[in-house]
LODREN-805774 format. One record per residue: residue number from 1; residue in one letter; x, y, z of N, C-alpha, C in turn. Coordinates in Angstrom, 2 decimals, always signed. Atoms other than C-alpha are relative to their C-alpha. Example, Ala and Ser with C-alpha at 12.3 -4.5 7.8 and 13.67 -1.06 7.14 Angstrom:
<recs>
1	A	+0.89	-1.19	+0.00	+12.30	-4.50	+7.80	+0.90	+1.20	+0.00 .
2	S	-0.82	-1.19	-0.06	+13.67	-1.06	+7.14	-0.77	+1.09	+0.73 .
</recs>
This chain:
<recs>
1	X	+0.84	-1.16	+0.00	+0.00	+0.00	+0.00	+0.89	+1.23	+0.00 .
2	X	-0.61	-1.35	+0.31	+1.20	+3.30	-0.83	-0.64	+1.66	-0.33 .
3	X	+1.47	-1.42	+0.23	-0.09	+6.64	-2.08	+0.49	+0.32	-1.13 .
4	X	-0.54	-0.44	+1.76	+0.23	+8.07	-6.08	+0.72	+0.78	+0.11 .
5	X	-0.64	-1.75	-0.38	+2.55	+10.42	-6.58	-0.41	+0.25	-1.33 .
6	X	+0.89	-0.96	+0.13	+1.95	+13.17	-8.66	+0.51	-0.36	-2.01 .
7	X	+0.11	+0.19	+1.18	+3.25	+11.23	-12.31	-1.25	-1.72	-0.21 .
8	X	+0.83	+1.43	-0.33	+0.00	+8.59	-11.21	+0.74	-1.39	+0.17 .
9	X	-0.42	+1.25	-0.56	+2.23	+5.91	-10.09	+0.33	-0.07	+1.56 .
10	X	+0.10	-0.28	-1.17	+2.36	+4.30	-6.81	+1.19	+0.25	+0.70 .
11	X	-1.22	-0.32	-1.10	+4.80	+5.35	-4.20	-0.29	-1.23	+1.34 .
12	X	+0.26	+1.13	-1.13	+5.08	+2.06	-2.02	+1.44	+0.08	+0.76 .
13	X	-1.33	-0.52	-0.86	+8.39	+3.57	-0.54	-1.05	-0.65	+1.50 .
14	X	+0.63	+0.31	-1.27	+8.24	+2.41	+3.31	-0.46	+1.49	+0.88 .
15	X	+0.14	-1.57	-0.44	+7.91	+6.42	+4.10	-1.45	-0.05	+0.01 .
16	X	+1.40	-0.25	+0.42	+4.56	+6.22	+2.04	-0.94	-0.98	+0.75 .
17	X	+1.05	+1.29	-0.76	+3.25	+2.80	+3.80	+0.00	+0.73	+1.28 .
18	X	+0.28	-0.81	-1.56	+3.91	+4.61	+7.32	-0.79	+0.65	+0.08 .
19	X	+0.48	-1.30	+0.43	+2.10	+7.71	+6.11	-1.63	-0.77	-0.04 .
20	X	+1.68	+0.30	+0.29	-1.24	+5.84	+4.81	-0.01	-1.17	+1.48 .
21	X	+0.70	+0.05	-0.95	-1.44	+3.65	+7.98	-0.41	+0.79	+1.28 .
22	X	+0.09	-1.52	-0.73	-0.73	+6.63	+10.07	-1.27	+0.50	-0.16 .
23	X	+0.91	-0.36	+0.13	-3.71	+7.91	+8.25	-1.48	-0.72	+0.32 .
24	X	+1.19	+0.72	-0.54	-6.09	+5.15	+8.35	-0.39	+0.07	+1.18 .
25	X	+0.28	+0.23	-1.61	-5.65	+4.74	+12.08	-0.45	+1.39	+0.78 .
26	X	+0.23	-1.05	-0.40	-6.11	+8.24	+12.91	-1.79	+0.39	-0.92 .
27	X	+1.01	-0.11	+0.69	-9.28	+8.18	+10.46	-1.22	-0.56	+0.55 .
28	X	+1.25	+0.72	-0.60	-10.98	+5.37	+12.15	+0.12	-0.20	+1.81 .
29	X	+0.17	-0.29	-1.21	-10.01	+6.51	+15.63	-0.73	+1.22	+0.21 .
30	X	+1.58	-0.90	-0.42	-12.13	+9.73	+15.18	-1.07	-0.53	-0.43 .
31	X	+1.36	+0.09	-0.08	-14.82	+8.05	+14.47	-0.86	-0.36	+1.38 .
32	X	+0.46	+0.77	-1.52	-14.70	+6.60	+18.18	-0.74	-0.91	-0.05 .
33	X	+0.58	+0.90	+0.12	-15.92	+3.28	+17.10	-0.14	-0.56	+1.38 .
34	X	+0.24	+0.73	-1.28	-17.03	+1.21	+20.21	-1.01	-1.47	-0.29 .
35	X	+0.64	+1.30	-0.03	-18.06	-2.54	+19.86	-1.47	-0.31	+0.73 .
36	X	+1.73	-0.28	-1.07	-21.55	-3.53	+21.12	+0.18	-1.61	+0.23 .
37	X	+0.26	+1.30	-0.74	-22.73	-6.65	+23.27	+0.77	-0.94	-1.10 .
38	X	-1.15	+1.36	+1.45	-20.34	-9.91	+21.45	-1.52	-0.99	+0.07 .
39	X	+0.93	+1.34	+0.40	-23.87	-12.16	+22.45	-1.14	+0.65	-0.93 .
40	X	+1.15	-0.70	+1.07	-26.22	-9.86	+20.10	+0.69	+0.54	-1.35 .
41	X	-0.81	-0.42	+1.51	-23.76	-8.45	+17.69	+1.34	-0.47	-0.16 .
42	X	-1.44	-0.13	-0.62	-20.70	-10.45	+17.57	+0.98	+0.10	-0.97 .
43	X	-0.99	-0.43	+0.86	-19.48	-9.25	+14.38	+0.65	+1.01	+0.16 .
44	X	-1.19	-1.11	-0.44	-18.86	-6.05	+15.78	+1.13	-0.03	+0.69 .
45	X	-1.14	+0.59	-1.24	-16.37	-8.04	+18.50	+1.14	-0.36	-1.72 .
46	X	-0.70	+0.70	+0.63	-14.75	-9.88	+15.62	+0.35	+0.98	-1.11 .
47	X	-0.63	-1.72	+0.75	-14.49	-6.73	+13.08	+1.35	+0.71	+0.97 .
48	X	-0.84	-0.67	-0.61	-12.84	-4.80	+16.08	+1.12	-0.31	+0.19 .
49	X	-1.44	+1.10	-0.10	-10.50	-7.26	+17.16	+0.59	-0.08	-1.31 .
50	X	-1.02	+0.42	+1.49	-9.23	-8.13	+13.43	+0.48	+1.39	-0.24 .
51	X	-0.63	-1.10	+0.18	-8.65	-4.11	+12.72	+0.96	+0.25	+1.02 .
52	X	-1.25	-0.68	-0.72	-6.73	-3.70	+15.89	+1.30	-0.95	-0.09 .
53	X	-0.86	+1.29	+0.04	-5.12	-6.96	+15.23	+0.98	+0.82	-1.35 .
54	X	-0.57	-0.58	+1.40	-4.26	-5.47	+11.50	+1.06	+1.13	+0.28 .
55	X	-0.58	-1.15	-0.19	-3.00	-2.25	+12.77	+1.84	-0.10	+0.79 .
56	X	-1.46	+0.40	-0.79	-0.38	-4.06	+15.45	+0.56	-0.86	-0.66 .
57	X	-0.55	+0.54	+1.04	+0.78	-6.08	+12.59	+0.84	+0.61	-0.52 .
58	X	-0.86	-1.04	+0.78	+1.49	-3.69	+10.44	+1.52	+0.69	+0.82 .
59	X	-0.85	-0.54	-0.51	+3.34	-1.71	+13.09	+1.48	-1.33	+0.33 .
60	X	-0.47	+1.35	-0.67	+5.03	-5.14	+14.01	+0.94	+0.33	-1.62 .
61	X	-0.40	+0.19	+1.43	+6.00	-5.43	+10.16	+1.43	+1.52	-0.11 .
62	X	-0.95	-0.76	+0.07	+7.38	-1.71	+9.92	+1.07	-0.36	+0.37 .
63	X	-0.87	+0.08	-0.36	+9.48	-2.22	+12.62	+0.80	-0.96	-0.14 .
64	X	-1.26	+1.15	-0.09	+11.32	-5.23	+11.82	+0.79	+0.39	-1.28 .
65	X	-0.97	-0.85	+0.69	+11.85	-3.38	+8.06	+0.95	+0.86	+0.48 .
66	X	-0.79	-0.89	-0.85	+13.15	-0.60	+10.01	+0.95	-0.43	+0.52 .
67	X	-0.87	+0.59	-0.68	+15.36	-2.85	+11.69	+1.45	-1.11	-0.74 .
68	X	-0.67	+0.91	+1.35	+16.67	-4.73	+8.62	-0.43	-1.25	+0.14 .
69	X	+0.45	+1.13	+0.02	+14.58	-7.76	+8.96	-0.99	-0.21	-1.16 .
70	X	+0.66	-0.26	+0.78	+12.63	-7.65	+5.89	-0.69	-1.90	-0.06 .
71	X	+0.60	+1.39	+0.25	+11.81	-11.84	+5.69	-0.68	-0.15	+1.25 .
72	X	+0.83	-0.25	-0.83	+10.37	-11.02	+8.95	-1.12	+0.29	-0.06 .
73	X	+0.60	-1.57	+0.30	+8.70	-8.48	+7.92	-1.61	-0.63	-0.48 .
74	X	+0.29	+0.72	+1.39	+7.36	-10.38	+4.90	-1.44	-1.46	+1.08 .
75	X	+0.67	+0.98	-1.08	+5.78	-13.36	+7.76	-1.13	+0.64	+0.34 .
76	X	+0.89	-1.18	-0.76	+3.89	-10.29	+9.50	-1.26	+0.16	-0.89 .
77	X	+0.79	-0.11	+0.80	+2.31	-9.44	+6.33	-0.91	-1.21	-0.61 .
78	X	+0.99	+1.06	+0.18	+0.84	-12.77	+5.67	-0.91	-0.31	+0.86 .
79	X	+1.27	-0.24	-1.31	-1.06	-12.60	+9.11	-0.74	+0.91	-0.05 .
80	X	+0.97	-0.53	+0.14	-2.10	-9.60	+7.88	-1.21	-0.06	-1.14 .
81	X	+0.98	+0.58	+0.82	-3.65	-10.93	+4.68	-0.81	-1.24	+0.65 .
82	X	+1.42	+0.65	-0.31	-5.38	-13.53	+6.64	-0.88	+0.41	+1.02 .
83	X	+1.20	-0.56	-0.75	-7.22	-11.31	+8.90	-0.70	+0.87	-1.10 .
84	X	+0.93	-0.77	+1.10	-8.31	-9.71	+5.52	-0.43	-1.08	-0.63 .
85	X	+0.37	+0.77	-0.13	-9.23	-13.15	+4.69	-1.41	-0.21	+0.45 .
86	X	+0.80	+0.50	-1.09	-11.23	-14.09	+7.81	-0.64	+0.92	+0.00 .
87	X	+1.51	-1.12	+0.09	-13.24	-10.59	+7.30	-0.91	-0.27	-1.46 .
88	X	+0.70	+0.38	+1.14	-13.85	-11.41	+3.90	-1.13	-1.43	+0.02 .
89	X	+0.81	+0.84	+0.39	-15.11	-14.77	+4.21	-1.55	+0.07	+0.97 .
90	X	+1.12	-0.24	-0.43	-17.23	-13.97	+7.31	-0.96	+1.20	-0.08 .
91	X	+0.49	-0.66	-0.05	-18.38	-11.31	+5.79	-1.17	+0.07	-1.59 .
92	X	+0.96	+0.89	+1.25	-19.48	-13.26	+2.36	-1.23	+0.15	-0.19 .
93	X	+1.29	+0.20	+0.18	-22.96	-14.00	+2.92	-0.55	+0.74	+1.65 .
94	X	+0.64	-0.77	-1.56	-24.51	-11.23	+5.53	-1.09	-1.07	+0.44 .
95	X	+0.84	+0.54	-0.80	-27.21	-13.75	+5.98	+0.95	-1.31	+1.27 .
96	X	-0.75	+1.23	-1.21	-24.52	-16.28	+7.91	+1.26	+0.92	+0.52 .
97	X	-1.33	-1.09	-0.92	-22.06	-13.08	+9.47	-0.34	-0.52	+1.23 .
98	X	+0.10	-0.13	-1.61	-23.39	-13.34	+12.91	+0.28	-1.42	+0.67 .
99	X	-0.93	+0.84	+0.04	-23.04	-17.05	+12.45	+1.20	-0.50	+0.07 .
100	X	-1.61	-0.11	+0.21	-19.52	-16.99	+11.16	+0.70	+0.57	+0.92 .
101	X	-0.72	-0.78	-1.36	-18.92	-14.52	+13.73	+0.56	-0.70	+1.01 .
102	X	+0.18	+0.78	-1.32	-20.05	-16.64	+16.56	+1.35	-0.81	-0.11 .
103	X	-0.85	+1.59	+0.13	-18.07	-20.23	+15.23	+1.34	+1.14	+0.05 .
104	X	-0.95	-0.55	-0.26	-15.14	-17.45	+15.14	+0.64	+0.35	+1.24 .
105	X	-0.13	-0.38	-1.20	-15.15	-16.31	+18.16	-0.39	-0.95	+1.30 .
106	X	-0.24	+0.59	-0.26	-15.87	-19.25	+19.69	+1.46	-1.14	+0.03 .
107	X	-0.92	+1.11	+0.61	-12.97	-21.33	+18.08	+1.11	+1.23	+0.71 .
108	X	-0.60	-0.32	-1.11	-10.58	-18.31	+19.65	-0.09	-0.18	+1.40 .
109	X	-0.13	+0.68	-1.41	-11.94	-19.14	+23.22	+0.91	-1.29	+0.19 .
110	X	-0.39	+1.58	+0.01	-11.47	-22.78	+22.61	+1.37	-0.02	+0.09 .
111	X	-1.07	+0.14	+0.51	-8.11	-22.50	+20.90	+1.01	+0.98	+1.54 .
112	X	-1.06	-1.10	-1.20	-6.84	-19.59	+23.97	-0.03	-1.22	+0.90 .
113	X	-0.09	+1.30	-1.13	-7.98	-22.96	+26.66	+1.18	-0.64	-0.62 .
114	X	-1.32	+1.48	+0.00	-5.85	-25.60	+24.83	+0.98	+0.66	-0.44 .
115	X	-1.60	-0.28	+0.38	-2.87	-23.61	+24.49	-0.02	+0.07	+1.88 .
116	X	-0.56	-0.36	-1.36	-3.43	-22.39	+28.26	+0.27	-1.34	+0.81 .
117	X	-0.33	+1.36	-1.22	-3.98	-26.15	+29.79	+1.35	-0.52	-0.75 .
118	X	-0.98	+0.42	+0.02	-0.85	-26.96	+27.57	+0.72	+0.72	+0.80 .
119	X	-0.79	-0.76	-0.48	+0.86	-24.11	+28.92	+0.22	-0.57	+1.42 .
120	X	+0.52	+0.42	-1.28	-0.15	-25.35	+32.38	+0.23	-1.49	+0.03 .
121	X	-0.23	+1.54	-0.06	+0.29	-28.93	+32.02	+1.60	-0.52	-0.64 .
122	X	-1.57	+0.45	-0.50	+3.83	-28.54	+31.34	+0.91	+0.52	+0.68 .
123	X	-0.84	-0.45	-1.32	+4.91	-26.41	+33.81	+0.61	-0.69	+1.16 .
</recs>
C-alpha cells in the first residue's frame, strides 16, 4: 500500500506505507468506534479485534523493516492478509455473518484454553 505520486504511479516507498497507515488509524479513531454486546452483535467483536489486530501487525512489520529484517517483515504481512481473509469470508454472505462470527469467536476461546492447559500442564 502506498499513495500516487503526482506522475499517477504508486509510491510504495516504506515512508509512504507509514504515512497511509498513520492515516487510516487516525481516520478510524475519530470516528470513536465502540463494539456492542459480542452475544447480540458479535461481528462487531470480531471486526474490532481483526482491525486492531491489522493495525499491530502492520506496526510489528514496519518495525522489523526498520530494523533490517525484511523476511520477517514479509511473515507479518501474511497474518495480515489472513485477517483480511477471515473478514472477507465472514463477511461473504450477511445472511450467515453473525453465524460466522459466533463459530469465530468461539474457536478463539477454545483454541486460547488448549494452548493455556498446555501451557499449564507442562509447567
Amino acid at each position: 500500500m502506498g499513495e500516487m505520486t503526482l506522475h499517477g504511479e504508486w509510491d510504495v516507498s516504506l515512508a509512504a506505507t507509514i504515512r497511509r497507515v498513520d492515516d487510516l488509524e487516525t481516520s478510524i479513531n475519530a470516528r470513536s468506534i465502540h463494539t456492542r454486546r459480542p452475544d447480540l452483535y458479535p461481528f462487531d467483536t470480531v471486526a474490532g479485534e481483526t482491525l486492531a489486530k491489522a493495525f499491530s501487525i502492520c506496526r510489528a512489520a514496519i518495525v522489523l523493516i526498520q530494523s533490517g529484517h525484511p523476511d520477517e517483515a514479509f511473515g507479518m504481512c501474511r497474518s495480515l492478509y489472513e485477517c483480511s481473509i477471515t473478514l472477507r469470508y465472514i463477511t461473504a454472505d450477511i445472511e450467515r455473518r453473525d453465524e460466522r462470527s459466533m463459530r469465530f469467536l468461539k474457536f478463539g476461546v477454545d483454541s486460547k484454553a488448549f494452548w493455556g492447559d498446555m501451557c499449564l500442564g507442562s509447567a
